[in-house]
N, C-alpha and C positions, 0 to 999 in steps of 0.2 A: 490642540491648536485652535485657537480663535478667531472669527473671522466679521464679529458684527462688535458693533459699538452700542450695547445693551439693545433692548428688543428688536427697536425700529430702524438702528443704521447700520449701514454694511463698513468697515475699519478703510481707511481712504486708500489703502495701498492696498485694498484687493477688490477684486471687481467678479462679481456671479452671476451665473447666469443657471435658469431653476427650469427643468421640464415641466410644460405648461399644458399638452394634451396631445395624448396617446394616437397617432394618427393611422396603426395598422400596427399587422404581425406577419413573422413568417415562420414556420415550422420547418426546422430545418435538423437529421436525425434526431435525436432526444432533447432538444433542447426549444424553447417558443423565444423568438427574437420580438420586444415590443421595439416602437419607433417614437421616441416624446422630442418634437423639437423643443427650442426656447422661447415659442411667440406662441399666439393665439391664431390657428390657423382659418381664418375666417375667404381668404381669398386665392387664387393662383398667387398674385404678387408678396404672399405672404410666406410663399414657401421660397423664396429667393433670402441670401446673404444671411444667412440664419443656421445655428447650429444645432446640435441634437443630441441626445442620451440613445444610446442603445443598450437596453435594459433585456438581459437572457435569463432565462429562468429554466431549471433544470432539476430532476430530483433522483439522487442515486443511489439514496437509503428511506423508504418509507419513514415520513413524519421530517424528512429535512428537505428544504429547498438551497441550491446552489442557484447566487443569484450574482449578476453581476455588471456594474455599471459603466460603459465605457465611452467617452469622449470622440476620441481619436483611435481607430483599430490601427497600430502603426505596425502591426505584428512583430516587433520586440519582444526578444527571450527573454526572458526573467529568470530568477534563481525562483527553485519550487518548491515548497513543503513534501517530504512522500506522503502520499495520503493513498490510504485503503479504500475498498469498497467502493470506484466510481466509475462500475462499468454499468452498475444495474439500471432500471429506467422505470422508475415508479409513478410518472409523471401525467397526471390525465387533464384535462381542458375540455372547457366548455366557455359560450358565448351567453350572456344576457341583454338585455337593452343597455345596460348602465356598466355592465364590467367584463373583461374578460376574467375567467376564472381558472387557475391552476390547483390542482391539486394532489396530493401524495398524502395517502393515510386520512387522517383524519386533519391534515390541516391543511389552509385553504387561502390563498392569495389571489386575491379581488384586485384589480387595476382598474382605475376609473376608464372608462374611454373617452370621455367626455370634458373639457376646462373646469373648474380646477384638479390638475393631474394631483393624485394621490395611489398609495398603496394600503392594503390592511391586509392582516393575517387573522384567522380565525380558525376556533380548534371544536371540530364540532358545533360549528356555526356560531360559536361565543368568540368577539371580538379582544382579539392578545394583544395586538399593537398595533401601530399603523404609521408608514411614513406621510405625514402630512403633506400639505401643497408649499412648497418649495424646501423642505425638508432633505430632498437629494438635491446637487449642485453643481455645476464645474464650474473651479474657481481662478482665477490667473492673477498674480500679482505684478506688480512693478518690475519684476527683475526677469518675466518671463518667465518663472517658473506656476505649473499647473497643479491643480488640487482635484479632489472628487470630495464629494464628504453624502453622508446620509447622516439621516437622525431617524429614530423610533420614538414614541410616544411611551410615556412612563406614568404607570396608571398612581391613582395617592398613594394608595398601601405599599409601593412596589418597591425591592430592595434588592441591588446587584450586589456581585459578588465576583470573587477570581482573578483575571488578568495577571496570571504568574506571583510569582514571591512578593509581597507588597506587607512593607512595615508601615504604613500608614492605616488608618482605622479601615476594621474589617471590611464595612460595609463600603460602597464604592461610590456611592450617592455624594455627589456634590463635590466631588475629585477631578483633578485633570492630570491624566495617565497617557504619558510619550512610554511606546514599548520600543525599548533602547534598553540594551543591556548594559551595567556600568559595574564598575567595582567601587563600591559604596559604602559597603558596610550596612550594618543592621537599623540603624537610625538616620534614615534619610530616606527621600522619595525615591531615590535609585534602589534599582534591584538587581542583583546578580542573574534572575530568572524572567523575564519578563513574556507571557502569553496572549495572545489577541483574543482572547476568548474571555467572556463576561458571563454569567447566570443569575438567572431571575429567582427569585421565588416565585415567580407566577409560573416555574414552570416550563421555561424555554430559554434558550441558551443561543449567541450569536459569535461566530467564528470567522474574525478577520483577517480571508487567504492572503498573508503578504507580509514576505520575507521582512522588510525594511523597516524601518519606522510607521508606526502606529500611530495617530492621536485619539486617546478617547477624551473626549467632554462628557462627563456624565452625572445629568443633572447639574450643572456647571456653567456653562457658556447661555443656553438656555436648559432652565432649571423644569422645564416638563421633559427633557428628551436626554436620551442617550445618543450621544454624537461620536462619530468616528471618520476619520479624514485620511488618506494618504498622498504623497505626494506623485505624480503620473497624470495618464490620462484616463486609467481605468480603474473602479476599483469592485472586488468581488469577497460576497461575505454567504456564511452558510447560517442558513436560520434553523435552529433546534429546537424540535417540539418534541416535548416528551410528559405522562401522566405524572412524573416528578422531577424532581434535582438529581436523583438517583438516575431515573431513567436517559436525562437527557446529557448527563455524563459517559452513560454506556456510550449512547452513541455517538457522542464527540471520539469518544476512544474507540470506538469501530474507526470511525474515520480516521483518526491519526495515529492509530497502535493504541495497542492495551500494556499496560506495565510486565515487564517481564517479572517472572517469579524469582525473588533473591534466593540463594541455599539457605539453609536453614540455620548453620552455623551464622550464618552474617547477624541474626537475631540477636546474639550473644553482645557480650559487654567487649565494646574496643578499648584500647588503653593504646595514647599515641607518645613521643617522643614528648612532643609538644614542639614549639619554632624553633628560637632562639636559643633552647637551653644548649648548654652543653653535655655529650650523648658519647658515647664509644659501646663497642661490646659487653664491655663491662658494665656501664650503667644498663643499659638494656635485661643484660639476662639480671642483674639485679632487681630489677623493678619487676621482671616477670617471676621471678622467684619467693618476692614479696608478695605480693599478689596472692599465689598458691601456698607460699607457710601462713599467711595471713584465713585462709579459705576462703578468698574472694573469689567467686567464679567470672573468667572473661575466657573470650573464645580467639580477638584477635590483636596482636601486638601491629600498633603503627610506626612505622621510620618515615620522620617528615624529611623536610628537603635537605638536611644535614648529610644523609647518608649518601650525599655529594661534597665536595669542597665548592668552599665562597665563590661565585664570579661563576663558576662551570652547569649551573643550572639552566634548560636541565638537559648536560651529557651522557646521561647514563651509565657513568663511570662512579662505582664508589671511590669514596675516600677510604685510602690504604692504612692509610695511620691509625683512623679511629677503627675499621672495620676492615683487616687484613685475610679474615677469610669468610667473604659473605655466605657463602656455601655451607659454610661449614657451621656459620652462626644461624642460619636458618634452620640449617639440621636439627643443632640443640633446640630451637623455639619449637620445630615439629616435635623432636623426643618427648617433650612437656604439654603436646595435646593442643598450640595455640598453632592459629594462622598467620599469617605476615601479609602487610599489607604496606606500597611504596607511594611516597609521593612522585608524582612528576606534573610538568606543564608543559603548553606547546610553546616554548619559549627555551631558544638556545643562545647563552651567554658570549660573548666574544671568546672567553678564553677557553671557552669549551674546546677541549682536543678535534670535536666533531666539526666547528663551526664552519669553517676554512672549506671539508669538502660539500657542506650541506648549499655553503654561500655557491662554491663553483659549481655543484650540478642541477643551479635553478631551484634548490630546496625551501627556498625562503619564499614570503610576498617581495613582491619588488616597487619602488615609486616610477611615481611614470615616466622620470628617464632609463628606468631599465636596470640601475641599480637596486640591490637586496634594500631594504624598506627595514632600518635599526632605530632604536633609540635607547636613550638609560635608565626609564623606568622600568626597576625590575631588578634586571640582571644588566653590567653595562655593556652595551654595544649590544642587545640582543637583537634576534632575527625571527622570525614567527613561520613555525611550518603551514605552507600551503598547502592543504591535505585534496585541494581539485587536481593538486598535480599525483597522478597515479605512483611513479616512482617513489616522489618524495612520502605518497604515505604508506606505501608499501616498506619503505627502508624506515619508516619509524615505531611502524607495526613491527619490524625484522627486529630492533633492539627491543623493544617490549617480550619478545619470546624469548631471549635472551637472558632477561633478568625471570621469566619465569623456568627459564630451564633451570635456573639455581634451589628452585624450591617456590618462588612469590606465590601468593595464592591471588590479592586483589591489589586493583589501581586506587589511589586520589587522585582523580583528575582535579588539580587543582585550574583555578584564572581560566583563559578562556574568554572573560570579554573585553577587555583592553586591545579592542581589533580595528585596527585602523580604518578610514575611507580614502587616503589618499595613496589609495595604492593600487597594484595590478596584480590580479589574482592569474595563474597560469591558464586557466581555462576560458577566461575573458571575464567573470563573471562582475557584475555590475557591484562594486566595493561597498556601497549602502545597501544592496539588499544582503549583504554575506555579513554583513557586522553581526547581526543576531544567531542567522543560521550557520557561522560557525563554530558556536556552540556544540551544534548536533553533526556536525561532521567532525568534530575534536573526537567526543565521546562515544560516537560511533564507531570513528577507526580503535582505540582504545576496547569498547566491549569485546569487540568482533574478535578479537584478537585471543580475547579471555575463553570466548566461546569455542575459537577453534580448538584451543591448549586445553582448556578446563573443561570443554564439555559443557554444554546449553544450561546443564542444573545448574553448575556450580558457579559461572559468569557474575561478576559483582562488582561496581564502581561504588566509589563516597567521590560523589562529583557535585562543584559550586555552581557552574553552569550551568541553560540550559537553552532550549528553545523549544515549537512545537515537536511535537513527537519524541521527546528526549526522555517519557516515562520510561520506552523500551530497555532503557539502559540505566536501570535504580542500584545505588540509593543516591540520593541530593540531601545534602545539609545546608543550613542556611547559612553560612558564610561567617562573618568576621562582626561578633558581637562583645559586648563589655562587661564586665563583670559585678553587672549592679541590676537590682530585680527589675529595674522599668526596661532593663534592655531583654533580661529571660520572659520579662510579658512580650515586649515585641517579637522575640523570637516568633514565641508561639503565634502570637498577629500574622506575621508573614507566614507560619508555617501552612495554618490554615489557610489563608488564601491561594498558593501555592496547591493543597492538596484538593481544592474546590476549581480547580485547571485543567485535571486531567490526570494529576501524579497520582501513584499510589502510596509510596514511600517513602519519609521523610526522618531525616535527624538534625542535630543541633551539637555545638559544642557545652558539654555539662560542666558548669562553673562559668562558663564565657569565656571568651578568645585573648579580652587584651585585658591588660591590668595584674592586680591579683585579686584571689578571691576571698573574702570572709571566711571563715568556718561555718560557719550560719550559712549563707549561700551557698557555698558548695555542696553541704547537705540538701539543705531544701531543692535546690538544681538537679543532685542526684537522684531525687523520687520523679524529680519531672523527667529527669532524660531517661532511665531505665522502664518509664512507660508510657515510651514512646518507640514506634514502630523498631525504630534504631538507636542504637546506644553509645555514644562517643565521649570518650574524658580527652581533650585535648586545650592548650592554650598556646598563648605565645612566648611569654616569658618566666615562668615558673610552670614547673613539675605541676601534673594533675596525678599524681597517684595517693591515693586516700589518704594515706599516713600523714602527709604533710599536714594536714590540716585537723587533726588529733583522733586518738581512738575510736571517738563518736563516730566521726566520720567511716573509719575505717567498716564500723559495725551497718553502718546505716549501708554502705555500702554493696558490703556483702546480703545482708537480705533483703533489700532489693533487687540486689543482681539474682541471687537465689529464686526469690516469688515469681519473677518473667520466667526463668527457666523452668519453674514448677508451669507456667503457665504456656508453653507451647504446642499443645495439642490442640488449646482454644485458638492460641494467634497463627500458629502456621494454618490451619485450616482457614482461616481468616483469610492470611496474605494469598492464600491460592484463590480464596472467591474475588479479590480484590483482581490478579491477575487475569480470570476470567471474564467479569464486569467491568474494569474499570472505576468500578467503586470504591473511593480512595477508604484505605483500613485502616487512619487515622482522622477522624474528619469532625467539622463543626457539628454541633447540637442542630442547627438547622437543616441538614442533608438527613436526620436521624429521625425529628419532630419537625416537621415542616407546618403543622397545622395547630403547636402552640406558639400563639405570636409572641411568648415573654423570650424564645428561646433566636428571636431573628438576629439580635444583634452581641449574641454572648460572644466572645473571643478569648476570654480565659479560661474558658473549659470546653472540654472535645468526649468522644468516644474514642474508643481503642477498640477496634472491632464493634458489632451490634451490641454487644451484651455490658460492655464495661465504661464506666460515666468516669476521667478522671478532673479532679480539680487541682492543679497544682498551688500554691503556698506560694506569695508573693512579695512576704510579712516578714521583720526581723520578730515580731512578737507569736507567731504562729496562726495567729487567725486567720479565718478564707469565710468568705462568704459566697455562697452557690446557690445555683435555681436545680431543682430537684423537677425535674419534667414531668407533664400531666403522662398519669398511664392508666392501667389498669394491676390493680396491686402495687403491694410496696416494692421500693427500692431497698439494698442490702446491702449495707458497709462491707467488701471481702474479708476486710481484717480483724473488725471488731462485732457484726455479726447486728449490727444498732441496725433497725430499722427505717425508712425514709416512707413520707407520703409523698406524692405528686402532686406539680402547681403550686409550689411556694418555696419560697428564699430560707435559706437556715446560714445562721452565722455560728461556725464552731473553732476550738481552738487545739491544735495538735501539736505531740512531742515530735522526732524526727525520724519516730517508727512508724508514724500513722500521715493518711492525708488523705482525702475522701477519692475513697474507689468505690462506688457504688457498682453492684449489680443487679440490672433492671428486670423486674419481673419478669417471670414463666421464662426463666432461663437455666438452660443444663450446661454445666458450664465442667471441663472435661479437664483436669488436674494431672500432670505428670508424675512419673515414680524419680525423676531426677531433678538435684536442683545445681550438678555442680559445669552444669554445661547447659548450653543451647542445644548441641548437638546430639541428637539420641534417640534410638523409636521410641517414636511419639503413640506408637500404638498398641505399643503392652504397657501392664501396668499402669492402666488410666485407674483415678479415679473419678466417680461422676457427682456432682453436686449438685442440686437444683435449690430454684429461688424462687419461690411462691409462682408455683407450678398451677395453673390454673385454665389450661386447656390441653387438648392435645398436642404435644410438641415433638419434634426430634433433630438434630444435630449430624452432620457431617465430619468423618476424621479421615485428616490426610494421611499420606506417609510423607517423606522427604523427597522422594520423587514428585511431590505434585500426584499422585493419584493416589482417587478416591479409594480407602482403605474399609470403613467399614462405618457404621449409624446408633448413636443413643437414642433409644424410643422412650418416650413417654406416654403410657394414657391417662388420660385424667375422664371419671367418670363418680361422679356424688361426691367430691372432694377424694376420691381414693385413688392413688397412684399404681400401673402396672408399668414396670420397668424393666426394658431389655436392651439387647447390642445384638449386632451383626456385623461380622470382621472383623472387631478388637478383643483386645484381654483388657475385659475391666473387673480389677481386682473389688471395687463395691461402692454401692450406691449411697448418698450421706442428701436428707432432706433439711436443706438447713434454715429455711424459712417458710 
């Protein structure tokens, strides 16, 4: 949101007013209250008809300040993010002639006490940002309604990153970002995931407390600062300091959950119905049986929202005709080694058998005469569960047990933001700030549920949705894309942004959602979605199972799917450091190499865990052009074995067997004895591989459980390698560069 009329004017329909000087403090339990009216307080009569900022400052994780700027204390409840970790008090003060000084850790908030009011933050005494003199504001328009806004200072070099799923260019410099969730689709400024959270390269990461709408200006409104506004009278944001991108991720995700760990089967290749097609038993176990005569390895079969009738979504009633014994049909999928996994939404259609008692016992939102809150986008006459009301989520949790006592193993939580404002939520909750968050209370009742039945390991959503905190409950795909290569770049655009948020986990539909796909495309798609954290062939209106799209495909298919399965003794150890960190196990070049500047604004290539560089294939012709990152030692093709040096660009051109997977130096990189599952210990039968081994190293392996199972050593001394294991069966060592 914008509020000046370029540099020098304020826009006529709103009116600010800027703290001008610090006029005292008060300590009050953990937190130091500062006092900045809106004048220059030079007299008694100056302190009359004049308003004020109450600026609090507080710190409840070393290296972050909780800070927060408020107007008017009208003590209004608000809807609240859950956030961890905010009992501790790391918080120390001191006074000098010119500043009061707060501190936590090593960083350090100076407040002027003196005209012109300002703030700065310093990290070991080197100055990060600073909110200038009139940089914070309370703002009031014409219609009575109130604003807060800050800005920070954006040094030249300096390049954001994150604010949730965003298919607009990686970098966030010179965007204007409303966090408002929308169903959008993949080519547009709307995002199904939207985060209040931004990250620097420099280092430090800023986290905007508040359910509702968001505006960020950044570098935009004015082109030196990062601006962020809400609407109210107060507003409060947590400043992250951290020695990296890395680090001050961790502790965003202390603060708002750390990603729960997916099972391990979820790794594996999904294979879904797709929308529109038309589906019964028959097609089903057909495609899955193609699949396995084929030797395509996939771990889970999807039923989209077909495995309802038209108009009744979502009842939780199958359709009879196509699927007469769902029990029975999950057996056979179980008999054959796969998982099942159902769509649903929180959205009940008129003619749902359910709707009738959901409408009478208050299940729905309702508008503010008190009637249920329907419309016909979607499904017609639907009703949306209000999950603040305990019953109603409790009885929608009650059918989800339901459908897993037949056999289900995971949920799609599909939609989720098409959440109205003009409604009434059962608990009173203020309609704009629940637009966002409930997201995370959709997909929370939904895990929860998974968690009770399934047990904590096994718990799994493919969910479009999200809000903060919504890592808890992985995995998230990125929604509704098209079947043409500038839309699988933007996938990956938004993916990354997305995993530089907080997420750990991310997937995409392979081939794209709407249209249909090339054969070319579908292949080339297939290398990118199979290594990527999570693997999904789905669309809307034609069949995604390989064969369609001719032999090739089928082949490319399968050793693809094959390689990630040979490959999860590296990634599931991965996904559990990610779980522990926070460290997303999909993530830009820039979270990896922070300190080569060619690597700040790539967005077509990522890592796949520390060790693995991928480039996917953009091209009907095959060519990719990639930056191969400064290291020490070469990089190494896994497939073809070609070596890379670091700090330069290579243009190459590949069949649809190949596409640059680099493996980056003094890497042991730990090879499974299986390629026809995801699911399998991951702890016999390793094989170990090393890639220009060139100091001491060693490697952690999990089991399926999430615990640490046993360690690859490497020593390196005069070029000569000494190699051993503890805890695992590694059947042998192979030095391959």
């Amino acid at each position: 949101m914008k509020f000046t009329n370029g540099y020098w004017l304020t826009r006529k329909e709103y009116t600010l007013n800027y703290p001008r000087q610090c006029v005292g403090y008060r300590q009050r339990q953990e937190e130091i209250a500062f006092y900045v009216p809106y004048k220059n307080i030079v007299s008694r009569g100056d302190t009359l008809n004049v308003g004020m900022t109450t600026i609090t400052v507080s710190s409840c994780i070393e290296g972050v300040f909780r800070i927060k700027l408020t107007h008017f204390d009208t003590g209004q409840e608000h809807v609240q993010f859950q956030l961890n970790d905010c009992s501790g008090n790391f918080l120390e003060f001191l006074e000098t002639e010119e500043y009061y000084i707060c501190q936590t850790g090593n960083l350090g908030l100076h407040i002027a006490k003196k005209s012109p009011f300002q703030m700065a933050f310093y990290r070991s005494g080197e100055l990060i940002t600073m909110s200038k003199p009139k940089a914070q504001a309370e703002i009031s328009d014409q219609n009575g309604k109130h604003y807060m806004r800050e800005q920070l200072l954006l040094s030249p070099d300096e390049y954001l990153y994150g604010l949730g799923e965003r298919f607009t260019p990686f970098v966030k410099n010179g965007q204007s970002v409303d966090i408002w969730n929308e169903d959008g689709g993949t080519g547009s400024e709307q995002s199904y995931k939207n985060i209040p959270f931004y990250i620097s390269n420099k280092n430090y990461g800023v986290f905007v407390n508040h359910t509702g709408k968001v505006s960020f200006e950044l570098a935009s409104e004015n082109v030196s600062c990062a601006q962020f506004s809400t609407e109210g009278e107060c507003l409060e944001y947590f400043f992250i300091d951290g020695e990296s991108m890395n680090e001050v991720l961790s502790k965003y995700t202390r603060l708002t959950g750390k990603p729960s760990l997916p099972p391990q089967w979820s790794f594996g290749l999904w294979l879904s119905t797709s929308f529109v097609t038309d589906y019964s038993e028959e097609t089903v176990l057909e495609f899955i049986d193609g699949m396995l005569d084929r030797g395509i390895p996939f771990n889970v079969f999807h039923f989209d929202c077909f495995w309802m009738k038209e108009y009744e979504w979502c009842g939780f009633e199958w359709d009879k005709d196509a699927f007469p014994d769902p029990k029975g049909l999950i057996q056979k999928i179980h008999d054959r080694g796969i998982k099942v996994c159902l769509w649903i939404n929180p959205y009940i259609g008129q003619k749902a058998k359910v709707f009738e008692f959901c409408r009478d016992n208050g299940y729905f939102l309702k508008r503010e005469d008190g009637c249920t809150w329907q419309w016909d986008l979607w499904q017609a006459g639907q009703g949306i569960i209000d999950f603040t009301n305990p019953e109603a989520k409790s009885w929608f949790q009650e059918k989800l047990k339901s459908l897993l006592s037949l056999g289900v193993d995971a949920f799609k939580t599909d939609f989720g933001e098409r959440i109205p404002t003009d409604c009434q939520y059962y608990d009173g909750s203020d309609p704009e700030e629940m637009h966002n968050y409930y997201d995370y209370l959709y997909n929370q009742s939904v895990f929860e549920v998974l968690k009770e039945v399934k047990g904590d390991k096994e718990a799994v959503l493919f969910a479009r949705s999200a809000s903060v905190g919504s890592q808890k409950f992985p995995v998230h795909w990125g929604g509704d894309n098209l079947s043409e290569y500038y839309s699988m770049a933007e996938s990956l655009r938004g993916g990354l942004s997305f995993l530089m948020s907080g997420f750990g986990f991310w997937s995409h539909d392979i081939g794209g959602f709407e249209e249909s796909a090339t054969e070319d495309l579908y292949k080339r798609w297939t290398q990118f979605g199979l290594l990527s954290t999570h693997s999904r062939y789905h669309g809307n209106i034609e069949y995604r199972v390989p064969w369609k799209f001719g032999e090739e495909a089928v082949c490319v298919t399968r050793e693809f799917s094959k390689l990630k399965n040979r490959l999860m003794p590296y990634l599931y150890s991965q996904a559990v450091k990610t779980s522990q960190t926070g460290i997303p196990m999909m993530k830009p070049l820039v979270l990896e190499f922070p300190d080569d500047p060619n690597v700040l604004v790539i967005d077509k290539q990522y890592m796949l865990g520390d060790s693995l560089m991928i480039a996917p294939i953009f091209r009907e012709d095959g060519k990719v052009k990639f930056y191969v990152p400064q290291s020490k030692g070469l990089w190494t093709d896994l497939l073809t074995l070609e070596t890379y040096e670091g700090g330069r660009w290579y243009e190459r051109e590949y069949d649809y067997l190949h596409l640059p997977i680099l493996v980056k130096p003094n890497t042991i990189l730990c090879i499974g004895k299986e390629e026809l599952t995801a699911d399998y210990d991951i702890t016999n039968g390793i094989r170990v591989n090393l890639f220009q081994i060139n100091e001491d190293s060693e490697v952690e392996i999990f089991n399926s459980d999430g615990q640490l199972a046993g360690k690859v050593i490497v020593k390196y001394s005069n070029s000569e390698l000494d190699m051993s294991s503890e805890g695992i069966d590694v059947t042998d060592f192979s030095i391959l560069s």
